[in-house]
Backbone atoms as SQL, in Angstrom:
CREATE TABLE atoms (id INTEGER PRIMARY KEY, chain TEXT, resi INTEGER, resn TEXT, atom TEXT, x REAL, y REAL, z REAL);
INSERT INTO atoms VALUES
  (1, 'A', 1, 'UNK', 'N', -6.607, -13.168, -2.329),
  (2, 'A', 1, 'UNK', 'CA', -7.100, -11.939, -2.915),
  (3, 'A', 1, 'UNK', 'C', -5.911, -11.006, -3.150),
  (4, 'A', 2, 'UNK', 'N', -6.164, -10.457, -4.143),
  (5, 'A', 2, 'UNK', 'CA', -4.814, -9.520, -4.795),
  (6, 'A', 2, 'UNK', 'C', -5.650, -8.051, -5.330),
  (7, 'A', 3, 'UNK', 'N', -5.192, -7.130, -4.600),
  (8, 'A', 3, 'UNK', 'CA', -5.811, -5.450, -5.209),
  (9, 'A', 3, 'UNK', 'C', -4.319, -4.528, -5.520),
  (10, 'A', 4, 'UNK', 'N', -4.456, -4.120, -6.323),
  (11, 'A', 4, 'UNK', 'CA', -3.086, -2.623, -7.058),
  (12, 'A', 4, 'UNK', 'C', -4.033, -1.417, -6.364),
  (13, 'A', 5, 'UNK', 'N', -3.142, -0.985, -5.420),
  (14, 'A', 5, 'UNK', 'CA', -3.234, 0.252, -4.866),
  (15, 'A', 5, 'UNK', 'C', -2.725, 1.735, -5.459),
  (16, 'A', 6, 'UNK', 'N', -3.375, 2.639, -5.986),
  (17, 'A', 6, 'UNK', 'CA', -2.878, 3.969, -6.389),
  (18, 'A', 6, 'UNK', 'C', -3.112, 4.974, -5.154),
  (19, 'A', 7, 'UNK', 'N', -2.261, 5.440, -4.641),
  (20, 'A', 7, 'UNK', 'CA', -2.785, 6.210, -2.968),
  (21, 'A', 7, 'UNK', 'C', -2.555, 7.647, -3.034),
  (22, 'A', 8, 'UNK', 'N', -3.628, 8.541, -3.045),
  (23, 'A', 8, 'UNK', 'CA', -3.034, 10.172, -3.833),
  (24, 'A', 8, 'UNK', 'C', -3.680, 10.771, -2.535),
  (25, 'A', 9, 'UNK', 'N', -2.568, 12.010, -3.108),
  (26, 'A', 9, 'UNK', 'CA', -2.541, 13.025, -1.468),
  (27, 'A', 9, 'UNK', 'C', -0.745, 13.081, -1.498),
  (28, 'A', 10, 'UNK', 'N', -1.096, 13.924, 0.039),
  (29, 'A', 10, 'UNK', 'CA', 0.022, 14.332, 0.417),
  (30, 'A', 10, 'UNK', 'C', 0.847, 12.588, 1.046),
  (31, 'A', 11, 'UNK', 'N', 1.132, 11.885, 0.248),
  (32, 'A', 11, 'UNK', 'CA', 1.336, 10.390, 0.825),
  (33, 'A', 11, 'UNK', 'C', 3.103, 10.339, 0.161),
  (34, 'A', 12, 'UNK', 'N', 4.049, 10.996, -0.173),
  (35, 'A', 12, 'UNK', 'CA', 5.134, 11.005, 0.376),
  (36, 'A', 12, 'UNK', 'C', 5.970, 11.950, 0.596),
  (37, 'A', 13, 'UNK', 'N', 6.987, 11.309, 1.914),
  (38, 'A', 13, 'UNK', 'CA', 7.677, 12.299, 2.682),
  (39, 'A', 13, 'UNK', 'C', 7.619, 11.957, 3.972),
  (40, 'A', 14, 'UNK', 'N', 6.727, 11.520, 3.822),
  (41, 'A', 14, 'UNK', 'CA', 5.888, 11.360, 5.104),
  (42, 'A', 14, 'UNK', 'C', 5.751, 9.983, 6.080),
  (43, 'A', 15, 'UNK', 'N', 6.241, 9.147, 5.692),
  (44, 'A', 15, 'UNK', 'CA', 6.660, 7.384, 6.175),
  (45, 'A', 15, 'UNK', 'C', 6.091, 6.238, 5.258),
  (46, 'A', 16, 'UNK', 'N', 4.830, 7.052, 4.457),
  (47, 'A', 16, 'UNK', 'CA', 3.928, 6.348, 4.459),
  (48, 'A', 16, 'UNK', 'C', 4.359, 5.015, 3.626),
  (49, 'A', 17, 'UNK', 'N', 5.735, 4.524, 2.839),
  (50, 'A', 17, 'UNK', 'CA', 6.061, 3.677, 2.312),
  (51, 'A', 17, 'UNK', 'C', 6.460, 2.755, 3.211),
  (52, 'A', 18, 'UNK', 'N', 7.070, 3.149, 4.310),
  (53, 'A', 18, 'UNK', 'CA', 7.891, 2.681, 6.062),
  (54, 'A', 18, 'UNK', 'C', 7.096, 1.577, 6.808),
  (55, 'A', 19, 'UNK', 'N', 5.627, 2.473, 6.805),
  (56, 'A', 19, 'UNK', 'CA', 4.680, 2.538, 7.907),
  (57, 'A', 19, 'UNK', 'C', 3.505, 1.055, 7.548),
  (58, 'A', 20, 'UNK', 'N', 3.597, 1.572, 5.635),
  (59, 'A', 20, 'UNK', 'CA', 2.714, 0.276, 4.971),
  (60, 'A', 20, 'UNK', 'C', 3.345, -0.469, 4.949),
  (61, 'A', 21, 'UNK', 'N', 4.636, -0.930, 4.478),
  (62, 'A', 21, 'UNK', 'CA', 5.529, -2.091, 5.437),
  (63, 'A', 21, 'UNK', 'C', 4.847, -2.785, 6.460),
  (64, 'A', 22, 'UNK', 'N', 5.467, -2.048, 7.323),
  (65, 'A', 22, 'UNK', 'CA', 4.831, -2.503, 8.915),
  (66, 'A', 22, 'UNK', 'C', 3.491, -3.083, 9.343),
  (67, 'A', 23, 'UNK', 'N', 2.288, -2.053, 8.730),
  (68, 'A', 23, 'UNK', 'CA', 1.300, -2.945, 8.805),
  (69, 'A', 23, 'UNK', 'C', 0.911, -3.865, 7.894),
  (70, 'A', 24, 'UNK', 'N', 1.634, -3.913, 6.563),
  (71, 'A', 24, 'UNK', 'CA', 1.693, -5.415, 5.756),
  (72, 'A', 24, 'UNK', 'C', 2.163, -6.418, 6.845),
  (73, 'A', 25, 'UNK', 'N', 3.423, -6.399, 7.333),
  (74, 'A', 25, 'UNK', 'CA', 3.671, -7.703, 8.153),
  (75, 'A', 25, 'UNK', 'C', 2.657, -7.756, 9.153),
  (76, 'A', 26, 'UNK', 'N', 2.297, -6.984, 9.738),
  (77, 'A', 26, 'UNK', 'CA', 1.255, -6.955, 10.776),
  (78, 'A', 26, 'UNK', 'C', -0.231, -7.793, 10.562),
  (79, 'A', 27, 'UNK', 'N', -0.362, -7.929, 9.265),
  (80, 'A', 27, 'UNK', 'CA', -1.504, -8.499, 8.777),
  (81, 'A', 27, 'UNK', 'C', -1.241, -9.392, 8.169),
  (82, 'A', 28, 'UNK', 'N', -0.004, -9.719, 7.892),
  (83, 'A', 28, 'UNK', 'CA', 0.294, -11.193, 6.857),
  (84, 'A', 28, 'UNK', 'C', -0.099, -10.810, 5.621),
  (85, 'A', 29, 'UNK', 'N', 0.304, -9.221, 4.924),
  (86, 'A', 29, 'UNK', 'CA', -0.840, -9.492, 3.850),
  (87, 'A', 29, 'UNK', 'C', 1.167, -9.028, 3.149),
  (88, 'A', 30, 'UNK', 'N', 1.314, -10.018, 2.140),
  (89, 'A', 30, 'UNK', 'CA', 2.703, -9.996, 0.768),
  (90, 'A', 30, 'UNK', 'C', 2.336, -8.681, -0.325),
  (91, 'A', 31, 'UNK', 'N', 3.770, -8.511, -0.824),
  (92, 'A', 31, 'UNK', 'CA', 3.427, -7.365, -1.662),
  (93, 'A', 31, 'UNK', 'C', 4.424, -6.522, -2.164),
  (94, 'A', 32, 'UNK', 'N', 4.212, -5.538, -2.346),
  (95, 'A', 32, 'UNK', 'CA', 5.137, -4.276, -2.397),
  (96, 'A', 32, 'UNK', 'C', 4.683, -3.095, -2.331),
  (97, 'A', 33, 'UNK', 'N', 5.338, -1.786, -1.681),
  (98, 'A', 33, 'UNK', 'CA', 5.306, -0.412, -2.262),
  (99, 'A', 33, 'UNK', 'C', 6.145, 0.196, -2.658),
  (100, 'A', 34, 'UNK', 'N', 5.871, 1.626, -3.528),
  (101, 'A', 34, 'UNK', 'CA', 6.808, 2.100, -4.459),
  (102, 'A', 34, 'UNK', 'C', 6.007, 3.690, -4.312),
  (103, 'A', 35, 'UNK', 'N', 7.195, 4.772, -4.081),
  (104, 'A', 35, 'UNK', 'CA', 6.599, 5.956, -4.834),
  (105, 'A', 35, 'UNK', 'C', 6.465, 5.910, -6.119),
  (106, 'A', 36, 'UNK', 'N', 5.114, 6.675, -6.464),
  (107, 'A', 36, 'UNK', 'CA', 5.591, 7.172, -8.000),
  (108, 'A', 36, 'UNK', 'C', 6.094, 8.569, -8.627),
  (109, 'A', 37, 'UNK', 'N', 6.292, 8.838, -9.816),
  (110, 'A', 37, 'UNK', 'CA', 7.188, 9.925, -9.876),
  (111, 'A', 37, 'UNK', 'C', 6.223, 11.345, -10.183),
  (112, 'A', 38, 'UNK', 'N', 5.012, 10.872, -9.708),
  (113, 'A', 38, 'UNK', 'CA', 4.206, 12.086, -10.145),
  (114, 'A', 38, 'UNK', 'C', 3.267, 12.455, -8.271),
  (115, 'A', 39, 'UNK', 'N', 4.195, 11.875, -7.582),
  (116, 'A', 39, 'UNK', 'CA', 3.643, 11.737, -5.746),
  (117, 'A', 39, 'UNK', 'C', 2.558, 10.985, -5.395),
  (118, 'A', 40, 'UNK', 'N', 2.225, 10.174, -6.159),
  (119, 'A', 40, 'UNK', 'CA', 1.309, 9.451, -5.460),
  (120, 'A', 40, 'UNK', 'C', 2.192, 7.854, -5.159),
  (121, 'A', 41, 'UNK', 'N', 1.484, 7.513, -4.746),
  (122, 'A', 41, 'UNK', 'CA', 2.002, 6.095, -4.086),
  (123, 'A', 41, 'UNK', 'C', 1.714, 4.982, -4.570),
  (124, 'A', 42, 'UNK', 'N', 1.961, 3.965, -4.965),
  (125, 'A', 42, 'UNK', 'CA', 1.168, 2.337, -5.768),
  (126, 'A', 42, 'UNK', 'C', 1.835, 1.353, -4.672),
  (127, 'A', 43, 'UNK', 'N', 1.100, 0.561, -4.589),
  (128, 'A', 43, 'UNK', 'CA', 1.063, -0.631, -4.385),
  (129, 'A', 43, 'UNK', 'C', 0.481, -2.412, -4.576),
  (130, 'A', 44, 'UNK', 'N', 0.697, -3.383, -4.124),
  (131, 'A', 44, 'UNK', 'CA', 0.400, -4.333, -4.385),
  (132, 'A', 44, 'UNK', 'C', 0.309, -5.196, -3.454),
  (133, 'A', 45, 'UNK', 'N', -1.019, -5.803, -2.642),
  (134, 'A', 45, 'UNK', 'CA', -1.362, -6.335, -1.531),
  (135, 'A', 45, 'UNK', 'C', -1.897, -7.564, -1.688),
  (136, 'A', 46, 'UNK', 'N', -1.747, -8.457, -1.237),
  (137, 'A', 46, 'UNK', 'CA', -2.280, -10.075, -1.858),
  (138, 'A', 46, 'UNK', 'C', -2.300, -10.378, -0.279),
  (139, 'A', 47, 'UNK', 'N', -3.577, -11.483, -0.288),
  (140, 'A', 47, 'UNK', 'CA', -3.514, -12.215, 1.135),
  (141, 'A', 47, 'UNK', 'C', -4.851, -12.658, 1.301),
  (142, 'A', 48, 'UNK', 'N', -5.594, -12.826, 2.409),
  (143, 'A', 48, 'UNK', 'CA', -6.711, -13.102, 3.103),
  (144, 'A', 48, 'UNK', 'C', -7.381, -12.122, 2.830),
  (145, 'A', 49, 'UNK', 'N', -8.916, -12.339, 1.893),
  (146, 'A', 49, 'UNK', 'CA', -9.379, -11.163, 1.741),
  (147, 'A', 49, 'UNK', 'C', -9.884, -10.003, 2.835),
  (148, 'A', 50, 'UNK', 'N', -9.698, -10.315, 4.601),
  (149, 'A', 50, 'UNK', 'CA', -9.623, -9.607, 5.318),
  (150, 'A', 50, 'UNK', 'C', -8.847, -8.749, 5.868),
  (151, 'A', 51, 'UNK', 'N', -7.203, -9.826, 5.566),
  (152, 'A', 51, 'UNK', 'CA', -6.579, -8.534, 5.449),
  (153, 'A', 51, 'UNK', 'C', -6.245, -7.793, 4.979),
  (154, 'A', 52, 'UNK', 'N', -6.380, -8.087, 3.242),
  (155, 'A', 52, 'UNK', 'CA', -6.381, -7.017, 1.836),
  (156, 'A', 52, 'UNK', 'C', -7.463, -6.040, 2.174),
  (157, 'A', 53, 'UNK', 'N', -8.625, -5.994, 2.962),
  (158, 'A', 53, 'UNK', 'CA', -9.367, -5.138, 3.150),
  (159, 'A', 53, 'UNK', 'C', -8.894, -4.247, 4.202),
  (160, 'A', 54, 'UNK', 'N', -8.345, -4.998, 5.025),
  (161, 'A', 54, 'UNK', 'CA', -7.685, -4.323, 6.129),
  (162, 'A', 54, 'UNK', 'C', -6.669, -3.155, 6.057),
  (163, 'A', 55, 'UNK', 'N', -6.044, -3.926, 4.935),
  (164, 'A', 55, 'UNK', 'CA', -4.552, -3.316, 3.731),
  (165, 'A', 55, 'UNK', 'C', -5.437, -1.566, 3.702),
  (166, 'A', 56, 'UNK', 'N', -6.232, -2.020, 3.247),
  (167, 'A', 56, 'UNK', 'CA', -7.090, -0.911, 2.176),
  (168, 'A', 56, 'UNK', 'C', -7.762, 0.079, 2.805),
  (169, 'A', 57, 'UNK', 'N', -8.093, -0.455, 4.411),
  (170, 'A', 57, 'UNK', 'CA', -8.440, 0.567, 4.869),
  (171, 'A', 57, 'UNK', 'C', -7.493, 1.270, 5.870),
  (172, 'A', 58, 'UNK', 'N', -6.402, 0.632, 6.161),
  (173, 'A', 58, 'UNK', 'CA', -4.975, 1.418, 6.348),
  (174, 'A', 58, 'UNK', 'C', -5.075, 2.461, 5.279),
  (175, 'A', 59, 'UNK', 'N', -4.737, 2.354, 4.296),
  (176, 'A', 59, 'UNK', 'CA', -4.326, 2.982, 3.517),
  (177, 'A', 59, 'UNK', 'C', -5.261, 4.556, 3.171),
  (178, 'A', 60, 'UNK', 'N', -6.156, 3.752, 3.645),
  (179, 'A', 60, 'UNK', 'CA', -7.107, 5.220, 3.430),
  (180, 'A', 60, 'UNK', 'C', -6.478, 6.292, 4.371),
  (181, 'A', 61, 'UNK', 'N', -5.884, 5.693, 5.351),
  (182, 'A', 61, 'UNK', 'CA', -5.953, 6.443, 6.108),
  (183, 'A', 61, 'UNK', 'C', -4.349, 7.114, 6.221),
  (184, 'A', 62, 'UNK', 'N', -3.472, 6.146, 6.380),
  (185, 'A', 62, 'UNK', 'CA', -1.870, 6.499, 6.517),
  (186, 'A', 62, 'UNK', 'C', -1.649, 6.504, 7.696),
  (187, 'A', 63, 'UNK', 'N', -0.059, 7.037, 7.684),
  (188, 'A', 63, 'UNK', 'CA', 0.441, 7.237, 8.903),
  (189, 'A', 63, 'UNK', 'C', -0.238, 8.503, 9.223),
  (190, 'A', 64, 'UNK', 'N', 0.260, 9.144, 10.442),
  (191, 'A', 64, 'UNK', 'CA', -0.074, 10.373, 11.014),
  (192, 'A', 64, 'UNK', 'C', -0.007, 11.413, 10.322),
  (193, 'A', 65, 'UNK', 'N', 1.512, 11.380, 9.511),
  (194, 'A', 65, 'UNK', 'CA', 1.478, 12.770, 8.631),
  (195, 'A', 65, 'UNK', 'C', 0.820, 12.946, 7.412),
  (196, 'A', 66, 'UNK', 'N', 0.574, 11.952, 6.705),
  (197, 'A', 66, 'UNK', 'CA', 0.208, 11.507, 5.756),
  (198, 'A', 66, 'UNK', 'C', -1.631, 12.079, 5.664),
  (199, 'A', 67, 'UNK', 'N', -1.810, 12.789, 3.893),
  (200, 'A', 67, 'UNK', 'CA', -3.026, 13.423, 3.920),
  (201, 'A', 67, 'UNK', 'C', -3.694, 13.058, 2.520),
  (202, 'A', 68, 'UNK', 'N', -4.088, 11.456, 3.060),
  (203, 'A', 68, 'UNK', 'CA', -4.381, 10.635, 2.308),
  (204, 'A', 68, 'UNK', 'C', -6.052, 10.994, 0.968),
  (205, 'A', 69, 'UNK', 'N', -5.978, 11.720, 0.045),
  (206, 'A', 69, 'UNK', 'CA', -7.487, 12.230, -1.000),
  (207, 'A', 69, 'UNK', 'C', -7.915, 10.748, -1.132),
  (208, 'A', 70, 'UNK', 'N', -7.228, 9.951, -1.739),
  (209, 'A', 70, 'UNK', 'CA', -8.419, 8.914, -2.575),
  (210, 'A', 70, 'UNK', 'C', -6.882, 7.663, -2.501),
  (211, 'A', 71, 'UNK', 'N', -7.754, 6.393, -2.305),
  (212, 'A', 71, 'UNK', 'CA', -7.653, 5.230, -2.663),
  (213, 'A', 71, 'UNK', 'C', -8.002, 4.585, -3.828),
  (214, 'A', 72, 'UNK', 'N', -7.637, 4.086, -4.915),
  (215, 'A', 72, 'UNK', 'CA', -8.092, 3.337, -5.979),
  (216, 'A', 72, 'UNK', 'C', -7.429, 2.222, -5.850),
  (217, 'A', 73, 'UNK', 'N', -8.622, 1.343, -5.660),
  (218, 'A', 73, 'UNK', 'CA', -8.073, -0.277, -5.200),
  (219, 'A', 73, 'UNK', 'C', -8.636, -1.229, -6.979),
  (220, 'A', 74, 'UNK', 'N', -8.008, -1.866, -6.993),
  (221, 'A', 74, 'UNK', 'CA', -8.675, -2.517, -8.313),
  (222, 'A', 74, 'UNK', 'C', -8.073, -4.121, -8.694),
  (223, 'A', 75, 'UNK', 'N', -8.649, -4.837, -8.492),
  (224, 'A', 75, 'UNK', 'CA', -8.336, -6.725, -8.632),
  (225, 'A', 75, 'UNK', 'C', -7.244, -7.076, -9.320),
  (226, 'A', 76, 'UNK', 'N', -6.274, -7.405, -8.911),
  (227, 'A', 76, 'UNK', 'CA', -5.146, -7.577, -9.675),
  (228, 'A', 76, 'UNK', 'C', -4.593, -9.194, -9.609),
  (229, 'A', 77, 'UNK', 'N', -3.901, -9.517, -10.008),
  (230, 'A', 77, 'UNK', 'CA', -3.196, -11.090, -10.031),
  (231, 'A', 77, 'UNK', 'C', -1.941, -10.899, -9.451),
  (232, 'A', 78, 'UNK', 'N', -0.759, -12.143, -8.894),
  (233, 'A', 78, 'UNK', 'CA', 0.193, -12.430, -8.380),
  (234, 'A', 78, 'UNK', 'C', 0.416, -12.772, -7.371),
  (235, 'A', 79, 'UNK', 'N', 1.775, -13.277, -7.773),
  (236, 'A', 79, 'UNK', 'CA', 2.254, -14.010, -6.461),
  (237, 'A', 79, 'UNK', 'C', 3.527, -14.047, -5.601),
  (238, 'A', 80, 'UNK', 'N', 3.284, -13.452, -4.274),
  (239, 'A', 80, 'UNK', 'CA', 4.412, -13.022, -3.854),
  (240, 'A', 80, 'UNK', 'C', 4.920, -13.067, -2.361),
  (241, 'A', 81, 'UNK', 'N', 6.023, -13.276, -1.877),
  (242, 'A', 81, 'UNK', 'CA', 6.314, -13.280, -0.632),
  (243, 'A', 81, 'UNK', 'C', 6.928, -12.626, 0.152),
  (244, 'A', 82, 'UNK', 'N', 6.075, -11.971, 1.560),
  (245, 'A', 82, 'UNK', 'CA', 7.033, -10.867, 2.312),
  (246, 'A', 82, 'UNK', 'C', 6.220, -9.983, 1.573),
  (247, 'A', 83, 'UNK', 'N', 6.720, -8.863, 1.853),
  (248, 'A', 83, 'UNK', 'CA', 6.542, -7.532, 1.216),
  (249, 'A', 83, 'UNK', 'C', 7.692, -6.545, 1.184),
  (250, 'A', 84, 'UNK', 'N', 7.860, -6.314, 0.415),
  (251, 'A', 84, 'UNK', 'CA', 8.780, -5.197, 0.125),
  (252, 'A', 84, 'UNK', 'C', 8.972, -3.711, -0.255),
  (253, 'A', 85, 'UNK', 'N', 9.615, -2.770, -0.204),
  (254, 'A', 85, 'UNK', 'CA', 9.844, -1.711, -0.583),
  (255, 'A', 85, 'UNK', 'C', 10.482, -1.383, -2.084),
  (256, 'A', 86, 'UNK', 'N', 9.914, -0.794, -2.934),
  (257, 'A', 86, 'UNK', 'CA', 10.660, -1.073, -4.522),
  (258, 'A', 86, 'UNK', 'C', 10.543, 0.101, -4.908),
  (259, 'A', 87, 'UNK', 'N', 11.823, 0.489, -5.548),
  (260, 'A', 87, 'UNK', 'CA', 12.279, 1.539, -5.969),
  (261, 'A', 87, 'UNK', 'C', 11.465, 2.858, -6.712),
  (262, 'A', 88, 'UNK', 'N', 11.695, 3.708, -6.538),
  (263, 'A', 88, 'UNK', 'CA', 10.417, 4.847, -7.125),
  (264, 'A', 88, 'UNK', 'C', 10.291, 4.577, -8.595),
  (265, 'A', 89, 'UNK', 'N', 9.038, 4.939, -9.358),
  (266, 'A', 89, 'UNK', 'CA', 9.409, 4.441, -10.175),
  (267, 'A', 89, 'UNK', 'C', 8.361, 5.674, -11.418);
C-alpha cells in the first residue's frame, strides 16, 4: 500500500521531518519526507497496509511541538527503499 501525504499546520520547525523518519523505520513503512515551500509538509509512505495506516495516524498527530490541522492522505504508486529525508521543495 502506497498513500502521498500533504500535512498542514504548524508542522515545520518543529522535528516533524526528524521524528517521521524515525517512526517510518519504526514501522518498516519506505518513503520520503520533504518540506514544502508554502509550510506544509508532503510525504510518501508505502508498506503493510497497517503500517501505512499507522504512518497516517502518526501523522495526524506529530511530534510534540508540532500543531498538526489536517492530513490529506490519497493512493499513490511506487517503489522504494528505506526512507528518506528530501530536500524542500
Amino acid at each position: 500500500m502506497v498513500r502521498h501525504l500533504n500535512i498542514f499546520g504548524l508542522v515545520q520547525g518543529v522535528g516533524f521531518r526528524y521524528r517521521m523518519m524515525e517512526e517510518a523505520q519504526a514501522l518498516g513503512v519506505n518513503g520520503w519526507v520533504r518540506n514544502r515551500r508554502g509550510g506544509s509538509v508532503e510525504a510518501m509512505v508505502a508498506g503493510t497496509p497497517d503500517a501505512v495506516e499507522a504512518m497516517i495516524a502518526w501523522a495526524r498527530r506529530g511530534p510534540p511541538a508540532a500543531q498538526v490541522e489536517r492530513v490529506d492522505a490519497t493512493p499513490a504508486e511506487g517503489n522504494f527503499t528505506g526512507f528518506e529525508l528530501r530536500p524542500t521543495e
